[in-house]
N, C-alpha and C positions, 0 to 999 in steps of 0.2 A: 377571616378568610371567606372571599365569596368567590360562585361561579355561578355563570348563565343554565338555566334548564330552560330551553326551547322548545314547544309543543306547538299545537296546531293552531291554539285561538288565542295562549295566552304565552307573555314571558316573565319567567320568573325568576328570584333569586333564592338562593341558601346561603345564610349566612352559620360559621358556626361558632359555637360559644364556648372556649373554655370556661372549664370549672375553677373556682373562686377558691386560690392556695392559700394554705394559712402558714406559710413561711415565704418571707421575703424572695428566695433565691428561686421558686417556684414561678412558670411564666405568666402571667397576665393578659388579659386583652381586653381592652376598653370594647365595651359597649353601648357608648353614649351616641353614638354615632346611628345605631340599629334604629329600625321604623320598629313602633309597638307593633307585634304579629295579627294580624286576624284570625280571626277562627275558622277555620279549614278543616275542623274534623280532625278526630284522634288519627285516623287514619291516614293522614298525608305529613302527619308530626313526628318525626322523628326524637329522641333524649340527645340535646345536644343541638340541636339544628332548629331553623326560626326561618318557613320560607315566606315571602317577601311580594306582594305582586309589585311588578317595576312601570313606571313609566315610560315614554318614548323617550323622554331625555337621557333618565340612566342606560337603556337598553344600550342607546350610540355613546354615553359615556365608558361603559363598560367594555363596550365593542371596539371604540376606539384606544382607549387608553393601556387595558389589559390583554386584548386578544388578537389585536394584529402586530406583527413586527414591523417595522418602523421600517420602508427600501431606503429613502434617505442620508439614512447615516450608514457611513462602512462598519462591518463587523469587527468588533474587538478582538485583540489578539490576546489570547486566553492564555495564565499562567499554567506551570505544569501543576501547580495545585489542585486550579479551577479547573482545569482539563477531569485531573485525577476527581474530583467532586463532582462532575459531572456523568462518570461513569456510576458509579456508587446508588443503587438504586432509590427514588425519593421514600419507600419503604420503608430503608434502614435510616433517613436523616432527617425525619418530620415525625411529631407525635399522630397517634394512632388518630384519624377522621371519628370513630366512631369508639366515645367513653361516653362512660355512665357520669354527670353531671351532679349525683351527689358527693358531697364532700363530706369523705372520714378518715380514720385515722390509718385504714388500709388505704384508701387512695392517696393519701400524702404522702406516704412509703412509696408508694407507683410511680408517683411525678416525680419524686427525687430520684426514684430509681433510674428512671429514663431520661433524667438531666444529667445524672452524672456518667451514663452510659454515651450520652449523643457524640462528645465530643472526641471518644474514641471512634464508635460507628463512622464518624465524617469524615476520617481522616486528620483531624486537627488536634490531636495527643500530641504534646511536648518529649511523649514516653519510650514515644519510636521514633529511628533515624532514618530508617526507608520505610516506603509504604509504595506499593506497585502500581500499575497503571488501576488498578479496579477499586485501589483504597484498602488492601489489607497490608501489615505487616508481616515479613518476616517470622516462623516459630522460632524459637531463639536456642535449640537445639542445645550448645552449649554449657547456659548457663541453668538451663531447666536438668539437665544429664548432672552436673557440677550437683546442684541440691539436694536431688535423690540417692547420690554416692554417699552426701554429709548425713543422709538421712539413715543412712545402715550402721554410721560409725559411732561414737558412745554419743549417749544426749546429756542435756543437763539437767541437772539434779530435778527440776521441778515435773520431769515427765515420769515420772514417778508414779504418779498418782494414775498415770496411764498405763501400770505394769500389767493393767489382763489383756489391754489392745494389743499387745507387742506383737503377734503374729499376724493381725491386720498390716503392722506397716512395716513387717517385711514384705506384703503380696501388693502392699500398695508400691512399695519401691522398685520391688524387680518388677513390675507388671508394666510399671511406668517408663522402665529402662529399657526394657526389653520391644514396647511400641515404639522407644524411639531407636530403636535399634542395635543394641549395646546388648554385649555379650555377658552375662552376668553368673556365669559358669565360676567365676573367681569366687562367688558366696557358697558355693556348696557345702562345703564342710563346716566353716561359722555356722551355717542355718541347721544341718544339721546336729553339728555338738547344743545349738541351743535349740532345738526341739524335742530332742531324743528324752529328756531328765521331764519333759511333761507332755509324755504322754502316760496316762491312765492304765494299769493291769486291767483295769476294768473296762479298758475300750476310750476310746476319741484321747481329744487331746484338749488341758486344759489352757487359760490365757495364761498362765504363769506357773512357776510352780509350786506346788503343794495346792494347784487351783482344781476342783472340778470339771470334769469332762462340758464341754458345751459347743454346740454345731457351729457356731459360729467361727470361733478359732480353728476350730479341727477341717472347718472346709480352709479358710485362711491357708491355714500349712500345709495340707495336701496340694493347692495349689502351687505354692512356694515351692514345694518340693519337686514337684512334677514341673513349674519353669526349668528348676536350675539344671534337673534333669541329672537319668545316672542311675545305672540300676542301687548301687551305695543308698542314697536316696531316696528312692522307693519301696527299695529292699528292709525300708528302718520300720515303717505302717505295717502294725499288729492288724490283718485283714480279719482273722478270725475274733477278734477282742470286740472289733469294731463294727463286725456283723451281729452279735448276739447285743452290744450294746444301743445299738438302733433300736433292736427288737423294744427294747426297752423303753425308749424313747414314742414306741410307737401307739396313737392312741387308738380305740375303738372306733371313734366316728371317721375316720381315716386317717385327718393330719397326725404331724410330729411335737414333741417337745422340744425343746429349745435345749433344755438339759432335763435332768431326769429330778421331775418336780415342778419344774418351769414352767413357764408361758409356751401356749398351742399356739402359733403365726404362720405365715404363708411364710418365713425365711427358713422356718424349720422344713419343710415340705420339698423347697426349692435346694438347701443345703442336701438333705438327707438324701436325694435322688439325684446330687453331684456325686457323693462320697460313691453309691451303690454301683453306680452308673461309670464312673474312672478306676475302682476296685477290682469291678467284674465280679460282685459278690450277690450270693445266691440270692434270690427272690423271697424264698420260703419263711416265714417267722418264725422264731426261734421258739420252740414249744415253751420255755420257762418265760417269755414274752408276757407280761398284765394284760395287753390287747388280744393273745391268740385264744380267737374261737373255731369252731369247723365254719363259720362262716366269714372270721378274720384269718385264712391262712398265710396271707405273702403280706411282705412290707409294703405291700402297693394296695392293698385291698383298700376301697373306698376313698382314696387318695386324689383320682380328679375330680370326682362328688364334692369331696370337702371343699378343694379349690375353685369349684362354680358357687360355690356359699358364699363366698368373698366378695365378690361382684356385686357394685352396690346400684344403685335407681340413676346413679352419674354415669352406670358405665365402668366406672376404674374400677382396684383391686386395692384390697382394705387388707390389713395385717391379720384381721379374722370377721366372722362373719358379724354383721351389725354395726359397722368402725368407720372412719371416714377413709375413703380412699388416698393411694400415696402413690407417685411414681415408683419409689423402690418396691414396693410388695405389687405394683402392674408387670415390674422386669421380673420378680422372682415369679411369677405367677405363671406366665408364661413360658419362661425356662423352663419349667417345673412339667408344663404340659407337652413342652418341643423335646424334653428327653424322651416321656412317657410314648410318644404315639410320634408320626407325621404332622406335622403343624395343620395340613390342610385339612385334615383329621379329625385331630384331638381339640384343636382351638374353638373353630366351631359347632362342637361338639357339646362343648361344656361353656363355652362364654357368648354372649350374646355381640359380634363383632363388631355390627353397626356403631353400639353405643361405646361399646372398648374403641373406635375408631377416632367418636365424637369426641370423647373424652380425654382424649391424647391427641388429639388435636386443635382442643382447643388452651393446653400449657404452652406451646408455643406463642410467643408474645411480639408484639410491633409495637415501637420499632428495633428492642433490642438484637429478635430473631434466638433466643437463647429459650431455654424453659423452664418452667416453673412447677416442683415438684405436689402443689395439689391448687384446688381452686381456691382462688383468690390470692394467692401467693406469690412472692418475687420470684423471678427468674435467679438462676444457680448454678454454677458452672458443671456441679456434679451430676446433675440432671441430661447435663448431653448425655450420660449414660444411662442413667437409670429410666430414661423416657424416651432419648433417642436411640438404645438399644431394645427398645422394644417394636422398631420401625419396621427391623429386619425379620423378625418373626409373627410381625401383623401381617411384612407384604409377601410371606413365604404362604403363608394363609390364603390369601385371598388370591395369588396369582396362583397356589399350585407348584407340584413337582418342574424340575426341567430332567432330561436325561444325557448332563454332561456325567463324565466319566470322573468316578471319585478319584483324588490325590491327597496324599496325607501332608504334603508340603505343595504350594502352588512356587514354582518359578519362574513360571513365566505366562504371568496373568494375562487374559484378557481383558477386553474393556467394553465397558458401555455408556451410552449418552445420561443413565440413568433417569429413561422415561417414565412415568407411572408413577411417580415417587409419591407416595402421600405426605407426606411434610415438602421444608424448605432445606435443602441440605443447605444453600448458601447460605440463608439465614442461618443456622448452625455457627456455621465454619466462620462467617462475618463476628459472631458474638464470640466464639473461641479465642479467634487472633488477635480479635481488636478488644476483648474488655477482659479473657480471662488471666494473662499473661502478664506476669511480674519480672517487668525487665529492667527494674530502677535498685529493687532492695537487693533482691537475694536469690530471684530466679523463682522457679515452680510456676505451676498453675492456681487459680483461686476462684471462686464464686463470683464473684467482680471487683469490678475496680477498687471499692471503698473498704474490701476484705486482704489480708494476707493470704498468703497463698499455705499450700501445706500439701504433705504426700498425699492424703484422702483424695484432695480436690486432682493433683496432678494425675492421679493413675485414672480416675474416672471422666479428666475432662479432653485426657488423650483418647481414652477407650471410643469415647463419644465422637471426637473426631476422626479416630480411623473409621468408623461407622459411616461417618457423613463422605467420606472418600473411595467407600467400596461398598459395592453390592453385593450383598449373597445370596446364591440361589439351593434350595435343597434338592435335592439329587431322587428321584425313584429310589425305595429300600433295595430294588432287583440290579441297582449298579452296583458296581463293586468297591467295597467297603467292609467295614465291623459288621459282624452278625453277633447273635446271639441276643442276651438278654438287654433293653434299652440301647437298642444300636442307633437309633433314630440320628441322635444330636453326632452322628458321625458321616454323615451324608450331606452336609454342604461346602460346595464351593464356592469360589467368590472372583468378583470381577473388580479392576478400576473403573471407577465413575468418570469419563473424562467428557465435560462440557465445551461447547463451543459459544463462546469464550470460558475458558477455564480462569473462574478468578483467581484464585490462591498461586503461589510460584510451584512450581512441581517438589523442587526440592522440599519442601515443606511437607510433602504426603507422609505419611508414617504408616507402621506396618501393618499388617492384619492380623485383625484380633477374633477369636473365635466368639460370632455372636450368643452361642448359650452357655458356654462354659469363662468367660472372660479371661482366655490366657491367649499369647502367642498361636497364630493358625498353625497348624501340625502337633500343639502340644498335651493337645486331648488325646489328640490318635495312639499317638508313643508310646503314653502312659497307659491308656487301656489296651495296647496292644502289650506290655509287657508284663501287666494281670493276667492275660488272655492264655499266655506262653507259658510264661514263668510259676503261676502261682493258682492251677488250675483246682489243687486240691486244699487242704489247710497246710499249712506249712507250720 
């Protein structure tokens, strides 16, 4: 690939050089053709790039052959393909101008990545039967709703081995159902008969039973619980078991355990100040607590301290302090801090944003447009949430409060061009429709093309695209809303994003998803408002 750079005295060329694949199906580009470069100084060299001084001859061969359109000949009459390709930003259908030119064995993973991605991005998948005037498909509603239903119903024998997940993927399947719109009220009592036999006398709730109490499940099933909704339901969570069993969990230097004995992480921190936080349960550490001192008295003590520990020399958020960073513990990390305080607040308060900004945006990738949950790493379908849910609470940050009027259900949205955006929503939403969507086998969402799909990926890579579809904004604490103790994550509203040209077909939008809490918008509210009412004392 070359192009003309024109200056004042002299003209130049850039020519640029892929990297040398060590698999066949990887693309090429002779070089036998390039002028040996001169030496111009480190300084005008780019990695990848070889500029060229030209002659008069090439200047006008360049000039004529590549850079002007031909008036001569009439213009071709362009199929609805070409039409459709031409819409399609060069962005998303050319490899990135600017790679690192050594070859290893992470780069060779990147170029396949992005070969086997292109052919979706272009429009030119065998996989899909429509593709719109912009070059995206269809969501395929149907048969992704179809998987998650088979997904609740008995599995087979070998998922067995998965018996402590099982409350993960009930929250993965109604979470998934219920973004695409799907009433899922008909699981109430299943969820509940099988949650009820594990939960702990001694507080949370274990993956299975006869399993130990651990934050992970026990956020899982609250959430579960709180989708399908009903006081029956909610009415089942031992509030008091599970306040004294926090305690427990709770360590000295601020963060939480995982279970009691476990591993300290930023999931524990983020989980633990969901449960507290949708309970409505007291602040105060339980005095038989290992952690309470007169200087450790509430479960929150030293808890956003811990969480700026995490925050590594990249900028991201590490599972503890010293670690490498990870998109999923950047989302918990930040949830964690958007219950605790105002975002505009508490984020900058405790995280350094600049580089949280750098850092999370430089997972977004080209030309897939999708992201990649640490450096160096392939892009991931589950990542539109774990990194693209973290957009909403970076640009609550840096833009500040608005003071629309809180609703605990939006019905009739506004909208916005969604200007200011610090990511690519389109690039998102292009990598969603076009590479995460299994519409050949069996339906669901997946990581890409070359992966199965599965509930994990479908509930996170929906969450991910209602994100990239709607804006949220948080509300002043003095509008009206939740008071009380961690009211914060109950004060935003949210907008449709609607561009001009709007790529995606409308029908394709899916519902809103509460950015700190990851449920149905309104399902945060309900549920703390029926703590609030209901269950003011110990029961």
């Amino acid at each position: 690939m070359a192009f003309l750079v024109k200056g004042n005295k002299h003209h130049k060329r850039v020519v640029f050089q892929t990297r040398a694949m060590a698999e066949k199906q990887h693309l090429t580009v002779s070089s036998s053709s390039a002028k040996p470069a001169p030496n111009l100084g480190s300084k005008n060299q780019q990695s990848g790039f070889i500029i060229e001084e030209l002659s008069q001859d090439d200047i006008e061969s360049i000039t004529d052959e590549n850079c002007l359109p031909s008036l001569s000949q009439p213009a071709p009459i362009m199929s609805a393909a070409t039409a459709r390709a031409a819409m399609i930003p060069e962005v998303f259908k050319n490899l990135s101008p600017f790679r690192d030119l050594l070859n290893t064995q992470t780069s060779q993973a990147q170029d396949k990545t992005v070969q086997e991605c292109l052919p979706f991005l272009s429009g030119e998948s065998a996989d899909f039967k429509y593709y719109n005037y912009h070059g995206l498909p269809h969501l395929d509603r149907k048969r992704h709703i179809a998987f998650l239903h088979k997904s609740l119903k008995k599995l087979p024998a070998p998922y067995v081995v998965a018996d402590a997940a099982r409350p993960w993927m009930f929250y993965w399947a109604l979470s998934g159902l219920t973004t695409m719109g799907e009433d899922v009220s008909e699981y109430r009592k299943r969820l509940m008969n099988t949650v009820r036999p594990i939960q702990n006398e001694s507080g949370g709730f274990g993956g299975g039973n006869g399993q130990m109490s651990h934050l992970a499940p026990t956020y899982a099933i609250l959430l579960s619980l709180a989708i399908v909704g009903g006081d029956e339901a909610l009415g089942l969570i031992d509030r008091k078991a599970m306040w004294k069993w926090l305690g427990r969990l709770k360590q000295p230097d601020g963060g939480f355990q995982m279970s009691v004995g476990g591993e300290e992480d930023v999931r524990g921190a983020y989980c633990a100040v969901v449960i507290i936080s949708l309970l409505n349960l007291p602040l105060d550490l339980p005095r038989d607590s290992p952690a309470w001192t007169e200087s450790v008295p509430t479960l929150l003590t030293n808890l956003p301290e811990w969480v700026a520990r995490c925050q590594t020399f990249e900028g991201g958020i590490t599972c503890k302090p010293d670690a490498e960073a990870h998109g999923g513990y950047a989302f918990c990390a930040l949830a964690c801090l958007c219950i605790l305080g105002e975002p505009h607040v508490v984020i900058p308060k405790y995280l350094d944003v600049p580089r949280l900004v750098s850092w999370l945006s430089a997972r977004q990738y080209s030309p897939e447009g999708g992201f990649a949950g640490r450096t160096n790493k392939l892009v991931d379908g589950c990542y539109s949430h774990w990194i693209g849910g973290c957009w909403p609470l970076v640009e609550a940050c840096v833009k500040g409060p608005t003071m629309v009027s809180h609703h605990a259900k939006s019905t009739n949205l506004g909208s916005t061009d969604g200007s200011g955006d610090l990511y690519s929503r389109e690039g998102l939403i292009r990598y969603i429709l076009c590479c995460c969507q299994d519409v050949v086998k069996r339906g669901g969402l997946r990581d890409k093309p070359s992966h199965n799909s599965d509930s994990y990926h479908t509930c996170y890579v929906l969450a991910g695209l209602s994100s990239a579809q709607h804006k949220w904004n948080f509300n002043h604490l003095t509008a009206k809303g939740a008071s009380g103790n961690l009211a914060s994550p109950y004060h935003w509203n949210v907008e449709h994003v609607i561009r001009q040209p709007q790529i995606y077909d409308e029908e394709d939008r899916v519902e809103t998803v509460h950015p700190v809490f990851v449920v149905p918008e309104g399902v945060a509210e309900a549920t703390r408002a029926y703590f609030a009412t209901t269950c003011a004392g110990w029961d």
